[in-house]
C-alpha positions as CSV (number, residue, x, y, z in Angstrom):
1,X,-1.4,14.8,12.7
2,X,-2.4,18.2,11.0
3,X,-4.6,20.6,12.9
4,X,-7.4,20.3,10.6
5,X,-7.1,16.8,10.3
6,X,-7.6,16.3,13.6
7,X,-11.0,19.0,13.4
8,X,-12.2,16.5,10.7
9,X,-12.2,13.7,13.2
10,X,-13.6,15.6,16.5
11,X,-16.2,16.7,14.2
12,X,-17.2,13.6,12.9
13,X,-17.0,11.9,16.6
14,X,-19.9,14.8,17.4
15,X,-22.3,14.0,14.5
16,X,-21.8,10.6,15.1
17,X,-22.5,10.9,18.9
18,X,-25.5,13.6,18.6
19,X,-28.7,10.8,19.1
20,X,-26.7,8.6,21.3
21,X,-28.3,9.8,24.6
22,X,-31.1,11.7,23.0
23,X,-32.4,8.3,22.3
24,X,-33.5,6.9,25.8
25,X,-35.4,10.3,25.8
26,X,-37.1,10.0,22.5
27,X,-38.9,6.3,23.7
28,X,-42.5,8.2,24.6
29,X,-42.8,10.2,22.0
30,X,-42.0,7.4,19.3
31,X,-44.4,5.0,21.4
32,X,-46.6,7.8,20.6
33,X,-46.7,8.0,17.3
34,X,-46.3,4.8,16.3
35,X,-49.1,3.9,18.9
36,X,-46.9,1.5,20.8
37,X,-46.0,0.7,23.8
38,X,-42.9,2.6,25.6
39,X,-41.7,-1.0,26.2
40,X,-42.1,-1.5,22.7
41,X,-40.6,1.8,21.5
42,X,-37.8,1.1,24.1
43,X,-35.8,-1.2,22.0
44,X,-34.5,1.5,19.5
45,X,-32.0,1.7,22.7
46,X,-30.3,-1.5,22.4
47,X,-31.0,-2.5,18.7
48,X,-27.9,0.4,18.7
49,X,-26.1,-0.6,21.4
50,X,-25.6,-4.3,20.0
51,X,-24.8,-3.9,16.6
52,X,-22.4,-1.1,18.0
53,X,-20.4,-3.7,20.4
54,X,-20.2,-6.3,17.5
55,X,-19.2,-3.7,14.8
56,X,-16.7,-2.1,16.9
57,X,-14.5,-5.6,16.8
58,X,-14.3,-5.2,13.0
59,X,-12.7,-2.0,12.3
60,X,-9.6,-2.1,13.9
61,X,-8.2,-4.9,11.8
62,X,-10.2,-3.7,8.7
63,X,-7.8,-0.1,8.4
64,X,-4.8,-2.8,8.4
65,X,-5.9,-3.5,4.9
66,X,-7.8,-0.6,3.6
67,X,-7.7,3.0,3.8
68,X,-8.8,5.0,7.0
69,X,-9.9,7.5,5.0
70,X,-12.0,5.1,2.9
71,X,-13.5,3.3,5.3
72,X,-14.3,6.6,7.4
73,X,-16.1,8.3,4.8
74,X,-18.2,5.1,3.7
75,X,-18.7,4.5,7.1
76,X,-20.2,8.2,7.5
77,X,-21.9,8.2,4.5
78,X,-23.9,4.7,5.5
79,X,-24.7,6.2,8.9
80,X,-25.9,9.5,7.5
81,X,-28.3,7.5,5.3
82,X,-29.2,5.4,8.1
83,X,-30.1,8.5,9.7
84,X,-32.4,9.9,6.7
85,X,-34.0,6.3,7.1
86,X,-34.8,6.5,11.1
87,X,-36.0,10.4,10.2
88,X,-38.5,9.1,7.6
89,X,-39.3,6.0,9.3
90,X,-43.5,5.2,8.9
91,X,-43.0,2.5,12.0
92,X,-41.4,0.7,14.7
93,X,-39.7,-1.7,11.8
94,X,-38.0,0.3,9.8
95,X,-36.8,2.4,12.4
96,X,-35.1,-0.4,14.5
97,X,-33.7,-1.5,11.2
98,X,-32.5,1.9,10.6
99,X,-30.9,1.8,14.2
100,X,-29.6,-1.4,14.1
101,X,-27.1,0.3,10.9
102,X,-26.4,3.2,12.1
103,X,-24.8,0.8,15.0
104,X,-23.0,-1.3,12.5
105,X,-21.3,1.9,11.1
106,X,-21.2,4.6,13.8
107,X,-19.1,2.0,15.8
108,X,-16.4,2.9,13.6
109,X,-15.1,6.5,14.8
110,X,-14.0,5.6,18.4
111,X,-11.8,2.9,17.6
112,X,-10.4,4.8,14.5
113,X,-9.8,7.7,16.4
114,X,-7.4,6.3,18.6
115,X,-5.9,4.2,16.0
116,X,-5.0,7.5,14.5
117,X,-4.1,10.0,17.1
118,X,-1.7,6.8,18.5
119,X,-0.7,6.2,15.1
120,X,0.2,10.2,14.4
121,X,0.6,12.1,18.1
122,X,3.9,11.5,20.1
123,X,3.2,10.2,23.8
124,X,3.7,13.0,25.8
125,X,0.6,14.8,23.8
126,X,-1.8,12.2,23.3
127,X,-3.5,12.3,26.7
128,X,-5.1,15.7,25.6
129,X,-5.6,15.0,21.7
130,X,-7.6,12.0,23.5
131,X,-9.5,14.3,25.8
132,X,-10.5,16.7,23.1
133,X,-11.2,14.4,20.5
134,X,-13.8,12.4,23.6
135,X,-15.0,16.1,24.6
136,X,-16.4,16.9,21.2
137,X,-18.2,13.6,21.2
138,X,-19.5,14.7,24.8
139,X,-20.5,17.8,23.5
140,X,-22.4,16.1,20.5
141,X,-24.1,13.8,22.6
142,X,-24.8,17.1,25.0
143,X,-26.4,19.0,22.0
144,X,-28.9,16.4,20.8
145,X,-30.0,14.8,24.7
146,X,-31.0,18.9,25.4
147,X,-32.7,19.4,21.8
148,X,-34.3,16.4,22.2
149,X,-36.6,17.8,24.8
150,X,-37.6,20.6,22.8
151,X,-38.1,19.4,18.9
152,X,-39.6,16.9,17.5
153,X,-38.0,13.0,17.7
154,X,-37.4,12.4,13.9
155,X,-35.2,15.6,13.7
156,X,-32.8,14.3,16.3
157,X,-32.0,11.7,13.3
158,X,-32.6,14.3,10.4
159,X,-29.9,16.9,11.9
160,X,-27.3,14.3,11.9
161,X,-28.0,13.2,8.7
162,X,-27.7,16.6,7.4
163,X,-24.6,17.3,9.3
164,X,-22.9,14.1,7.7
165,X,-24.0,15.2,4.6
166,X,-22.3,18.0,5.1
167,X,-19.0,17.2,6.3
168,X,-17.9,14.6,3.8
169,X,-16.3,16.5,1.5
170,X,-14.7,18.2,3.9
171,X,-13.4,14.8,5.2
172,X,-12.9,13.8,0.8
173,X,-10.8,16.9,0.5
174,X,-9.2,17.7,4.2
175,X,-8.1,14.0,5.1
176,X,-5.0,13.3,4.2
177,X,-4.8,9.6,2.8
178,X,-3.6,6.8,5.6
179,X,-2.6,4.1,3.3
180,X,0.5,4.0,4.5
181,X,-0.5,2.5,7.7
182,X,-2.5,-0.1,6.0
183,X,-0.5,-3.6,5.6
184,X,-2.9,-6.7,5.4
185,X,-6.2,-7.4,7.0
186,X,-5.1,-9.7,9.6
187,X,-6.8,-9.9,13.3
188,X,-4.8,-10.5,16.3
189,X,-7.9,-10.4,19.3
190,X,-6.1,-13.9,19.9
191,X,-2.7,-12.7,20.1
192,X,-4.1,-9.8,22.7
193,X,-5.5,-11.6,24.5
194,X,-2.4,-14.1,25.1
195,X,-1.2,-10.6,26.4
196,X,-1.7,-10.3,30.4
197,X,-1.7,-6.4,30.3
198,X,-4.0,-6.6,27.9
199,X,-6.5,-8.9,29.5
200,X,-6.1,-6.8,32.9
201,X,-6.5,-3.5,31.5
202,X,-10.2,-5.2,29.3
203,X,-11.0,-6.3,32.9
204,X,-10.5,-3.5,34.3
205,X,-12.5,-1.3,31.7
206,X,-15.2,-4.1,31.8
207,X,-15.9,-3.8,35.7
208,X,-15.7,0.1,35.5
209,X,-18.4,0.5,32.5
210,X,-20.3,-2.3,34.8
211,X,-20.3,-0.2,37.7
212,X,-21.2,3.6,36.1
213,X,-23.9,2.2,33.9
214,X,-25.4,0.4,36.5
215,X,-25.9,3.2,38.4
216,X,-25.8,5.7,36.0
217,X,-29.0,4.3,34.2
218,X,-31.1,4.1,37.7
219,X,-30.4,7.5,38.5
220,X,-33.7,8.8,37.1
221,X,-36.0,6.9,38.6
222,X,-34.1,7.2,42.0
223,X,-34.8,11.2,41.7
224,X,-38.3,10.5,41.3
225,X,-39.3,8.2,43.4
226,X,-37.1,8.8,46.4
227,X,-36.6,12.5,45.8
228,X,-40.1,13.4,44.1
229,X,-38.4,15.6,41.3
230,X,-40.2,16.7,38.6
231,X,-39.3,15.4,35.1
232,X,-37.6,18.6,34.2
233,X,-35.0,18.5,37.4
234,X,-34.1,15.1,36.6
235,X,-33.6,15.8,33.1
236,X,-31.3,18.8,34.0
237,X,-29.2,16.6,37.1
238,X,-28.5,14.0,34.5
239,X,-27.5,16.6,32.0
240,X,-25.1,18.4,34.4
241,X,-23.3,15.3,34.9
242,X,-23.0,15.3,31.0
243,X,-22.2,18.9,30.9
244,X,-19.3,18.3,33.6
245,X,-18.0,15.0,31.8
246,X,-17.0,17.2,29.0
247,X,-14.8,19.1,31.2
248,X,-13.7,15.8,32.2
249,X,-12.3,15.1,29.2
250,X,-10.5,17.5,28.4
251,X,-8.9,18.6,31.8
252,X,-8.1,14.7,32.5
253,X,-6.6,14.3,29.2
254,X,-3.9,17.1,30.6
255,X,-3.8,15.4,33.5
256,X,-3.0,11.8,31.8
257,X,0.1,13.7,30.1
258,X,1.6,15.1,33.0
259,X,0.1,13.6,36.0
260,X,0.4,10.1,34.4
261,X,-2.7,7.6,32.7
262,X,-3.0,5.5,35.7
263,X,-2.7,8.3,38.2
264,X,-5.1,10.2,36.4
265,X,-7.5,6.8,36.2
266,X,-7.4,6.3,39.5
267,X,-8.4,10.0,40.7
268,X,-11.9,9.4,38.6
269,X,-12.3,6.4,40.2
270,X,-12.4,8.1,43.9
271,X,-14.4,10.9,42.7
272,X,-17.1,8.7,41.2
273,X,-16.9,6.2,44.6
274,X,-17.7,8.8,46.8
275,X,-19.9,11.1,44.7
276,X,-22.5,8.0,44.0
277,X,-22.0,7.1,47.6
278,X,-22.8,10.5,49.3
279,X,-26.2,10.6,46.7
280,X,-27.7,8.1,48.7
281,X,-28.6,10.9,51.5
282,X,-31.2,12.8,51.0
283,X,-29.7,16.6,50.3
284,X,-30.8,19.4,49.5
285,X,-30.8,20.1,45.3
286,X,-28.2,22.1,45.4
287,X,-25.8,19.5,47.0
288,X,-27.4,16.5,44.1
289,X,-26.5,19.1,41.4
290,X,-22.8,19.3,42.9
291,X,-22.5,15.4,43.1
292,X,-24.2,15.0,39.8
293,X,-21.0,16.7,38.3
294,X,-18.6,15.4,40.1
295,X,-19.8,12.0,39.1
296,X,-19.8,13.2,35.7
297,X,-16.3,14.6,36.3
298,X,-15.3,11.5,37.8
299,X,-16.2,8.9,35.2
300,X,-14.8,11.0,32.3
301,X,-11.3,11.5,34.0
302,X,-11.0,7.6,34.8
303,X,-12.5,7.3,30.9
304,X,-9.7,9.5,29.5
305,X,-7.0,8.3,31.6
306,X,-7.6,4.1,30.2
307,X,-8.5,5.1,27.3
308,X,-4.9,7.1,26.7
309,X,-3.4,4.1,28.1
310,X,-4.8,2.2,25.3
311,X,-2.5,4.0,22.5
312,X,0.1,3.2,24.2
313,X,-0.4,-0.4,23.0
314,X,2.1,-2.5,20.9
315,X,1.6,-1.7,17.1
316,X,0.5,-4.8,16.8
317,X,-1.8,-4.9,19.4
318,X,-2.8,-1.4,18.7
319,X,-5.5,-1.8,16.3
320,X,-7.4,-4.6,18.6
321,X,-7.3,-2.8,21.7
322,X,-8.8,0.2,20.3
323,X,-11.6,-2.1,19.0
324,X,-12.1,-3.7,22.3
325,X,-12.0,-0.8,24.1
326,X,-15.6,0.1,22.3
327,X,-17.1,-3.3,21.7
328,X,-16.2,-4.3,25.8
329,X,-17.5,-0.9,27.1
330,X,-20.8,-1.2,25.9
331,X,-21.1,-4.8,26.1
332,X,-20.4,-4.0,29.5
333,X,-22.7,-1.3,29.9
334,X,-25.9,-3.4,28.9
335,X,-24.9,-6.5,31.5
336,X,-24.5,-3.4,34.3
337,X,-28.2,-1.8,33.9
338,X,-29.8,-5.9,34.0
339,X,-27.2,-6.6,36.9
340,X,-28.1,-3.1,39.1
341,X,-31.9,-2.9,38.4
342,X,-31.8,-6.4,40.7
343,X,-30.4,-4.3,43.6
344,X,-32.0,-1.3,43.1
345,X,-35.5,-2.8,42.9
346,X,-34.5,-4.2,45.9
347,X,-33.5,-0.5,47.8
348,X,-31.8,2.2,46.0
349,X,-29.4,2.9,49.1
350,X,-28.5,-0.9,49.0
351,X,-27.4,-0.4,44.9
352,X,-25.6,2.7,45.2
353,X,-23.7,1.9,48.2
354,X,-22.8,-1.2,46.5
355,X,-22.1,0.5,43.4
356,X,-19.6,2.7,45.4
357,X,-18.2,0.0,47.5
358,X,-16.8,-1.8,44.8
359,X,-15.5,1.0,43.0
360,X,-13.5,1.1,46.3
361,X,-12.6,-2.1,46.0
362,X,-11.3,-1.7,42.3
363,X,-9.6,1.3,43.6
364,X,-7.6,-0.9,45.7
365,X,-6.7,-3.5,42.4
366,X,-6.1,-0.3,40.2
367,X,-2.6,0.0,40.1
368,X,-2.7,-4.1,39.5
369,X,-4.6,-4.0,36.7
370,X,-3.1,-1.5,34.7
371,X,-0.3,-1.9,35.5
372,X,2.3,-2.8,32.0
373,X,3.9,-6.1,34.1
């Protein structure tokens, strides 16, 4: 895979990840505006995050019969009009409507991503094309969460949509064309899962993304009410962890070439059990900051190191794993924040310790799950 090539794509992955976080953040000052409630406002959140673990399953079979290139630059063109739609939006309806497309079609640059850099990048090397290709959507995700506590909610949509505008035709003209790994539209999510290294390696991802976004997502309103932080401090703990994930990415993909993607998945599992298991304490800042990153750390190292493991798929498994790996992760993600609010209504020091008990525990069944046999 050409240098720029490979630009074109980390670019793409940042535009496309700018209002992900931002948009938990953005919830009271829509409910504002529109003069709803929060509660209301809230579900520009998930009418994302379900079209998004739908649309994920489609696109790995779809580049079997089409174009990459095609269907990435309709794909970006869609969401960047989806964009211009949530930025103009005059209420709650036609901004959920715009969210709920700009699910369908953003879901399309993970899985294609690693489709490609599998598809293109020789083993050895892909652990830090992964990394750096997940970094720049960190840093995406980074830039628009911090903006969007400083400008106004509809340009966290506009910028994006401007910023897509702007890169396709440098995707038109710096792609190159990747018909020559289409063949037929055929989809094999049967066929994978008949495969037990498949369905270990799902589970495994599926308990993980349980696990962080179950705590991850209850962190907040832990600093506030145990801690008494101000809204500021929380917003700037839960942004270090961010800040520190992108690091994450890009040292662990090194790590997943060298060290090894299990290895390397297994050392952000242990850093995450014991970061979310020391925050139950009551420290001083200073020491919540340091275990902020390392959580951060932690989760993007064990999220590199799987997800390198996943281009090392079959070919014909390829395409369906790196679907999965999207659609399960986020499925997962809802079902972990419904599962963990039950526990941490019930004592925040009972969820977390949970929380880092059974990443432990899946510590332990690690080198089981991933393991090719």
């Amino acid at each position: 895979m050409k240098r720029l090539t490979f630009v074109i794509l980390c670019l793409e992955g940042a535009v496309l990840s700018f209002n992900v976080a931002a948009a938990a953040a953005l919830v009271p000052a829509v409910a504002g505006d529109f003069a709803i409630s929060q509660f209301s406002a809230g579900r520009i959140v998930w009418m994302y995050m379900l079209p998004y673990g739908v649309a994920a399953l489609i696109y790995g079979p779809l580049v079997r019969r089409f174009d990459a290139k095609n269907v990435e630059l309709m794909c970006l063109f869609l969401f960047s009009l989806a964009n211009l739609a949530a930025g103009l939006s005059h209420g709650i309806a036609s901004l959920l409507a715009a969210r709920f497309f700009m699910g369908v079609f953003g879901a399309s640059v993970i899985p294609l991503g690693l489709i490609l850099i599998a598809r293109h990048i020789e083993p050895l090397k892909r652990g830090s094309f992964v990394g750096l290709f997940f970094g720049a959507t960190f840093i995406g995700s980074l830039s628009g969460l911090f903006l969007s506590g400083i400008i106004h909610w509809r340009l966290i949509f506009l910028i994006p949509a401007l910023c897509g505008a702007i890169l396709l035709p440098f995707m038109f003209f710096g792609l190159p064309s990747f018909k020559a790994d289409a063949s037929g539209f055929k989809i094999n999510y049967v066929a994978a899962l008949k495969s037990k290294t498949v369905v270990k390696v799902f589970a495994y991802i599926f308990l993980v993304s349980i696990l962080y976004h179950g705590a991850q997502q209850w962190l907040g309103v832990y600093f506030s009410t145990d801690f008494g932080l101000s809204q500021f401090a929380i917003s700037m703990l839960i942004t270090l962890g961010s800040l520190s994930g992108i690091f994450g990415e890009v040292i662990g993909g090194r790590f997943a070439d060298s060290l090894g993607r299990r290895k390397t998945a297994a050392v952000g599992l242990l850093v995450m059990a014991v970061s979310i298991m020391l925050v139950i304490f009551k420290s001083p800042l200073f020491v919540i900051a340091a275990l902020m990153a390392a959580w951060g750390f932690g989760w993007t190292f064990n999220h590199v190191g799987v997800s390198t493991m996943l281009t090392d798929m079959p070919d014909e498994l390829l395409n369906e794993a790196a679907s999965l790996n999207s659609s399960v992760r986020f499925v997962a993600g809802g079902l972990g924040v419904a599962l963990a609010g039950v526990l941490m209504s019930k004592s925040f020091v009972l969820g977390f310790g949970a929380t880092g008990t059974c990443l432990l525990i899946l510590l332990v069944f690690s080198k089981k799950l991933l393991s090719a046999k």
